[in-house]
VOGU-3710 file (C-alpha; in Angstrom, 3 decimals, decimal comma):
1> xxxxxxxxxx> 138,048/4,833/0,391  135,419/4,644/2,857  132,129/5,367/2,248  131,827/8,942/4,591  134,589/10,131/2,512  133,400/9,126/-1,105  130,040/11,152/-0,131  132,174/13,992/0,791  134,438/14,107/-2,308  130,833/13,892/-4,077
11> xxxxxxxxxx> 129,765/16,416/-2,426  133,099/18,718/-2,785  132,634/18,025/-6,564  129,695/19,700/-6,990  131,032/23,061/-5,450  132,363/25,675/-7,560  134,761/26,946/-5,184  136,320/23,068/-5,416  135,956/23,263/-9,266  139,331/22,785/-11,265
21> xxxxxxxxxx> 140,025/24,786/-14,141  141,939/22,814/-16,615  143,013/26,131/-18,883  145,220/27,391/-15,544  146,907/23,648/-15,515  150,149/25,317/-16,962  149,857/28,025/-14,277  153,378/27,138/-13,052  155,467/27,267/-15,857  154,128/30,822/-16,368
31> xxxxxxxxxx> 156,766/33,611/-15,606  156,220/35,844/-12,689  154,420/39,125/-14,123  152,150/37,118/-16,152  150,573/35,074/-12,889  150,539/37,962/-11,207  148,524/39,419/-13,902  146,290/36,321/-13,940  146,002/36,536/-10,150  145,140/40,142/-10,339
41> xxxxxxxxxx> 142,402/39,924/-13,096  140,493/36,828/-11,202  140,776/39,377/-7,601  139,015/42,094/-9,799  136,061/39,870/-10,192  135,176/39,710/-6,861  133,639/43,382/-6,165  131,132/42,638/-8,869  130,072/39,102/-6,834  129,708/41,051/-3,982
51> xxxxxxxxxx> 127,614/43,799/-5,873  124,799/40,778/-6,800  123,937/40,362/-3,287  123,636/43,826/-1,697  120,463/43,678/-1,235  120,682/40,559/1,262  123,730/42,450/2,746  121,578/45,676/3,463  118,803/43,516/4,262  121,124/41,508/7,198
61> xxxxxxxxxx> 122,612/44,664/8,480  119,628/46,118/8,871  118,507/43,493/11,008  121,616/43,811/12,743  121,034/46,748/13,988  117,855/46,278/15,551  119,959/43,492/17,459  122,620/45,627/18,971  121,037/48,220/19,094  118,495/46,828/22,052
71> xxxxxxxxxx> 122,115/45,688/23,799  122,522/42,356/21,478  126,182/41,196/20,184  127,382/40,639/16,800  128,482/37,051/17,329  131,230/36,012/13,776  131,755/31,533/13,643  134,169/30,003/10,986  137,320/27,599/10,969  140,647/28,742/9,328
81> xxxxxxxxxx> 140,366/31,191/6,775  136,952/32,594/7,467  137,092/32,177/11,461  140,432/34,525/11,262  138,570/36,837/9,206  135,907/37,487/11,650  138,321/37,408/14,246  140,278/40,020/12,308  136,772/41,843/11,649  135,370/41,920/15,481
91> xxxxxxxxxx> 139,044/42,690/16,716  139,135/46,041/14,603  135,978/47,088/15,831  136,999/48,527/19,745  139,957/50,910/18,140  137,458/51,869/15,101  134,421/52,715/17,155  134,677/51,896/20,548  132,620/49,012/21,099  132,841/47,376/23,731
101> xxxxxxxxxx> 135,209/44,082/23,473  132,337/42,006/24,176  130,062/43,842/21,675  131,569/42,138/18,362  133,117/38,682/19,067  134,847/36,001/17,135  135,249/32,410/17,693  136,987/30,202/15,385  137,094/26,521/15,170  139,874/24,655/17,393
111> xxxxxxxxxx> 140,029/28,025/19,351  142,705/30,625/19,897  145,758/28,352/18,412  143,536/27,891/15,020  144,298/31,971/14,320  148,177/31,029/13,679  148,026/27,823/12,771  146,116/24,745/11,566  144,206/22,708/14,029  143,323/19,637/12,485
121> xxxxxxxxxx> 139,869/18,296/12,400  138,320/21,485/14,502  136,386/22,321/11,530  134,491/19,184/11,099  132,696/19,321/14,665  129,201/21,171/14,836  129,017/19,900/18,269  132,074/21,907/19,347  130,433/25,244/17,992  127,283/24,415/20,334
131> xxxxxxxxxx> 129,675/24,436/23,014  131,637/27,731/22,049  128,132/29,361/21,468  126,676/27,718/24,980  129,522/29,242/26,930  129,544/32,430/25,261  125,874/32,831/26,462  124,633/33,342/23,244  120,742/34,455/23,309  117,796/36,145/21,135
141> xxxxxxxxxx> 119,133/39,462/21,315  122,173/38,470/19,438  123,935/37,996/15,858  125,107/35,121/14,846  127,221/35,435/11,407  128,487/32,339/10,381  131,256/31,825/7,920  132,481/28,938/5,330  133,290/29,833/1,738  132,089/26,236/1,047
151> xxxxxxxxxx> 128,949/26,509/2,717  129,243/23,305/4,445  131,647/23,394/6,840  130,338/21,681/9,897  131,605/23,978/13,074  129,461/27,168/10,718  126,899/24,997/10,540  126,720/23,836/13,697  126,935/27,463/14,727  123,618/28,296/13,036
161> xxxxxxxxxx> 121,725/25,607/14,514  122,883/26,021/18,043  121,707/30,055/17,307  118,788/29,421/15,965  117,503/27,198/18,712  118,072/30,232/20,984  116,399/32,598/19,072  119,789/34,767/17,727  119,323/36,144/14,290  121,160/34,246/11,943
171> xxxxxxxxxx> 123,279/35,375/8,841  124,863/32,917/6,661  127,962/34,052/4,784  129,209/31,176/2,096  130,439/31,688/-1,575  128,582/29,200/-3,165  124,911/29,317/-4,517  122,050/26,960/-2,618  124,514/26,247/0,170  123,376/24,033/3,713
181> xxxxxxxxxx> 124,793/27,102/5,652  122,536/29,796/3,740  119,170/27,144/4,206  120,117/27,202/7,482  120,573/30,816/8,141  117,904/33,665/8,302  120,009/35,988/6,199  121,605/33,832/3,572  124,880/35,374/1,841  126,222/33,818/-1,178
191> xxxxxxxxxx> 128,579/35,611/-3,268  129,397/33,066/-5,745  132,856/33,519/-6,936  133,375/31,349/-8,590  136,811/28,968/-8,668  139,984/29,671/-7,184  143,200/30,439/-9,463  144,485/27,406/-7,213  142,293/24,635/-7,052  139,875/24,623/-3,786
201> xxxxxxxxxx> 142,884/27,460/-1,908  139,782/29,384/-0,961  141,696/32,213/1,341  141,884/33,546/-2,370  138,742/35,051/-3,880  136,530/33,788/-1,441  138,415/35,105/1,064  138,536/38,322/-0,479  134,681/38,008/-0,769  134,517/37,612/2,564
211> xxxxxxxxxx> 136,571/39,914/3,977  134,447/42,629/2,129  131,148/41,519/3,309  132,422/41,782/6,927  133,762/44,989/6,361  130,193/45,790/5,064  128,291/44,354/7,777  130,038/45,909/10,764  130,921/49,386/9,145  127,276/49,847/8,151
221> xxxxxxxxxx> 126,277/48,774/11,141  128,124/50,959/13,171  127,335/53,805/10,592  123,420/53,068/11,106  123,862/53,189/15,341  125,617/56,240/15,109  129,229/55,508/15,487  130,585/57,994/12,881  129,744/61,359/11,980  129,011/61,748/8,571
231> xxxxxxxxxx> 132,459/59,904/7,280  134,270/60,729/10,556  135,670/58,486/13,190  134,440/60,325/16,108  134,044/56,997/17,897  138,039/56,807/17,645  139,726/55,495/20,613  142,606/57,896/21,404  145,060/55,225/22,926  148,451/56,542/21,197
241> xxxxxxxxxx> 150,043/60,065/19,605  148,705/59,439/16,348  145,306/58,574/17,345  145,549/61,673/19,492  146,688/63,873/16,279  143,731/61,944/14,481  140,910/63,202/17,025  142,622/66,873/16,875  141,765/66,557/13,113  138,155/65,136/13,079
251> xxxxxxxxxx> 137,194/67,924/15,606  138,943/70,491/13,083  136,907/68,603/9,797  133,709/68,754/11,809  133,191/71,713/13,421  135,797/74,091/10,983  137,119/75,301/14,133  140,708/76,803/14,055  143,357/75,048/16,632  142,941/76,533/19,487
261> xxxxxxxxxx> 139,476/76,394/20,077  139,804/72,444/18,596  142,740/71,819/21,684  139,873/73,525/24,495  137,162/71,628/23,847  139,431/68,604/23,403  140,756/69,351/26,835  137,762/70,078/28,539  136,141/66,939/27,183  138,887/64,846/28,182
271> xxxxxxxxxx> 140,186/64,006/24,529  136,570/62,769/23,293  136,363/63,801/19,691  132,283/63,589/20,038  131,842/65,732/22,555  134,304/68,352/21,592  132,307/68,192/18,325  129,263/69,102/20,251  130,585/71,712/22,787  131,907/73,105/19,898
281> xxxxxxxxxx> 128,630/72,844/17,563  126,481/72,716/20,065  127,458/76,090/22,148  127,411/73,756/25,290  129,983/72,997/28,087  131,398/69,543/28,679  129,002/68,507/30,988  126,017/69,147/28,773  127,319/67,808/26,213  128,381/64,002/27,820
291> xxxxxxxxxx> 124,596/63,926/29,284  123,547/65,127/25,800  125,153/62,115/24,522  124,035/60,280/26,995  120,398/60,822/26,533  120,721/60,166/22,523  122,304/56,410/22,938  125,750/58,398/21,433  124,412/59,864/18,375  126,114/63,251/17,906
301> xxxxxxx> 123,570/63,930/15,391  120,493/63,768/18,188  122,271/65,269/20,308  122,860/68,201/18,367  119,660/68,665/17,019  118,881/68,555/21,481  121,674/71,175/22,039
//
């Protein structure tokens, strides 16, 4: 064994997302309902790791917002598990709220191929997030949220550094405690989960980890720039039936209005759920109510208290 990889077996010893659990050895001779179980209890666990470190994850979004919301993006890094996960996380944010494609980005190590299949070695290359960051035009208005559930995955690492040196915010998302990628981030988030049912498979609880933070960090987000009303979707991009159906219904929950007036203001505001809100709420026509919006950056809430 050469001496680069008996420092990084070292090193993989010492985290607890590597650690082996000698009391699950007999794991496979187990019948099905009783891993399942065991599975099930260890997944239960995770809400509670995530609960310890809400006040970094308020902390980060927070900061997050004053990014976008002077025209930054929210920037996600990772290889394999965690890159597809903020792939998965940035590509649900258009349909959800209607941010602009280029508002909440992913890019995963090895590139597009790594989000259906292994690319071997992309991981390891900090060099070849510089690159991905460099022509992505990364600046300081922008987020960069970097993800490893080890915390010392090169490419997430690599990220950080690259985004630091051009004055992005960093956040650093890992699941273990005192990690290089959280001393290397502005925002350091460790939810320590502790280790995996199957030794080191970290698309387990530390994926689940960090598929919750995400969903954290861009829903608040979006919550805090005004992107919802209340608990409604009025951001929703009506591109099919249902979605259409869905719009008719979040007029209806916010304004109380009966169908008919709902399908007017609908069609007068050309199927935008916001502004039908406000036409509706706001005793304004159409017009008014798209330059209300206008004026208050897309809060309906402004713009209603301007109606």
């Amino acid at each position: 064994m050469s001496a680069p990889d008996r420092a990084l077996r070292a090193q993989l010893d010492t985290l607890a997302t590597e650690a082996y659990r000698p009391e699950l050895a007999g794991i496979d001779r187990l019948g099905t309902l009783e891993i399942v179980r065991l599975m099930n209890a260890e997944d239960r666990t995770v809400a509670d790791a995530v609960a310890g470190r809400l006040p970094e994850i308020a902390a980060a979004i927070d900061a997050v917002v004053e990014r976008l919301a002077r025209g930054g993006r929210l920037v996600y890094a990772g290889a394999g598990t965690a890159g597809r996960l903020g792939a998965l996380d940035a590509a649900e944010c258009p349909p959800t709220f209607r941010t602009d494609p280029g508002q909440v980005v992913a890019l995963i190590a090895g590139g597009p191929a790594a989000l259906v299949g292994a690319v071997e070695g992309a991981e390891d290359s900090a060099e070849a997030a510089g690159r991905d960051l460099a022509a992505l035009g990364l600046g300081p208005d922008d987020v960069l949220v970097a993800v490893s559930a080890s915390g010392r995955t090169p490419y997430a690492i690599g990220a950080l550094v690259h985004a630091r040196a051009v004055g992005a915010l960093t956040v650093g998302l890992s699941c273990n405690e005192g990690s290089a990628l959280g001393e290397a981030a502005d925002h350091p988030i460790e939810v320590e989960v502790g280790p995996e049912l199957i030794t080191g498979s970290t698309r387990l609880k530390a994926g689940t980890a960090q598929k919750l933070v995400l969903n954290l960090l861009s829903t608040v987000t979006m919550i805090r720039l005004g992107r919802t009303y209340g608990n409604l979707m009025v951001d929703v991009r009506a591109s099919n039936e249902k979605l259409r159906a869905r719009c008719r219904r979040i007029v209806a929950l916010a304004t109380g209005a009966d169908e008919d007036t709902v399908e007017q203001a609908l069609a007068a505001t050309g199927g935008e759920a916001k502004n039908a809100i406000l036409v509706i709420l706001g005793g304004v026509d159409a017009p008014t109510a798209a330059r209300l919006l206008e004026a208050a950056h897309g809060h309906l809430r402004e713009a209603l208290g301007a109606a």
